[in-house]
PAGUGU-262509 format. One line per 4 residues: their letters; for each residue x, y, z of C-alpha. Coordinates in Angstrom, 3 decimals, padded with zeros to 6 digits, m for minus. Each point is the difference from the previous one (the first is absolute). Layout:
<nodes>
a = X:Y:Z  ...
</nodes>
This chain:
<nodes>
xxxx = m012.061:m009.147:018.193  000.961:000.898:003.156  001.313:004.165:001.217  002.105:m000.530:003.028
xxxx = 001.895:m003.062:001.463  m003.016:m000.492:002.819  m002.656:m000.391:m003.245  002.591:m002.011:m001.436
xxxx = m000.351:m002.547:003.180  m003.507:000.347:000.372  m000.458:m001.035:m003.527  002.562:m003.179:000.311
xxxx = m002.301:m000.952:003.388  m003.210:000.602:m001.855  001.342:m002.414:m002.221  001.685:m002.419:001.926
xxxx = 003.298:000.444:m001.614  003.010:002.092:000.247  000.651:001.398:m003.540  000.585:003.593:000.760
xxxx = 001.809:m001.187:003.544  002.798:m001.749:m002.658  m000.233:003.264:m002.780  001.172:002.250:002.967
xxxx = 002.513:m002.310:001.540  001.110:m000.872:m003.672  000.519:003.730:m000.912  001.554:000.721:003.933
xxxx = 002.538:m002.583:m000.581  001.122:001.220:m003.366  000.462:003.647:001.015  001.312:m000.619:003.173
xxxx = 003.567:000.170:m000.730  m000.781:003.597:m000.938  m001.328:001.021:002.947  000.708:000.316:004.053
xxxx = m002.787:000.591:001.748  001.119:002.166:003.432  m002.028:m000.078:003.446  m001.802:003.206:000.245
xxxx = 002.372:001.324:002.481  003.028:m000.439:m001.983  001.462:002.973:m002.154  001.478:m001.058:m003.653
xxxx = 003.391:000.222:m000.470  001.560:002.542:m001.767  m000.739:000.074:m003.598  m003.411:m002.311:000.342
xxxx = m002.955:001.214:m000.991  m003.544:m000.828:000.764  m002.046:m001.222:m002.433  m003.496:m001.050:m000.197
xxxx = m002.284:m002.339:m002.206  m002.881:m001.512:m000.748  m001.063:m003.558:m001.074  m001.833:m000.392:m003.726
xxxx = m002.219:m003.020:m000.234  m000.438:m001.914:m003.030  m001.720:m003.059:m001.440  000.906:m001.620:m003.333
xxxx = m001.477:m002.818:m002.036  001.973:m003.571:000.364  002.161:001.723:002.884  m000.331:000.083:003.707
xxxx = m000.944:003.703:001.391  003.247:001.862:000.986  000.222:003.307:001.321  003.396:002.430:m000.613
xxxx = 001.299:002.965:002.177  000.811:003.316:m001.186  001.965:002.638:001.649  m001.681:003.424:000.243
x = 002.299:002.839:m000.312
</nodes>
């Protein structure tokens, strides 16, 4: 089970596949919408407000591995 997104990849080479790779991009996609990602340099507009997250792993029987983000307040 892998603790950060570069374990994740190590894992997927170690095994010659790219199971997590397609959990994060999977979980990226579907929040995305949500979400504007701003160059450092760039102040948020008025009435944004930064948010940050982390990425829970998870592997269930009969069901590929996924991986979710949740915002930290």
């Amino acid at each position: 089970m892998p603790n950060n997104i570069k374990h994740a990849h190590a894992i997927n080479e170690k095994a010659g596949n790219s199971f997590w790779r397609d959990a994060i991009a999977k979980e990226m996609l579907n929040v995305g919408i949500a979400f504007e990602v701003l160059p450092t340099e760039r102040r948020a507009p008025v009435g944004w407000k930064k948010v940050t997250g982390h990425l829970v792993w998870d592997v269930k029987m009969n069901q590929p591995e996924s991986c979710q983000i949740l915002k930290t307040w």
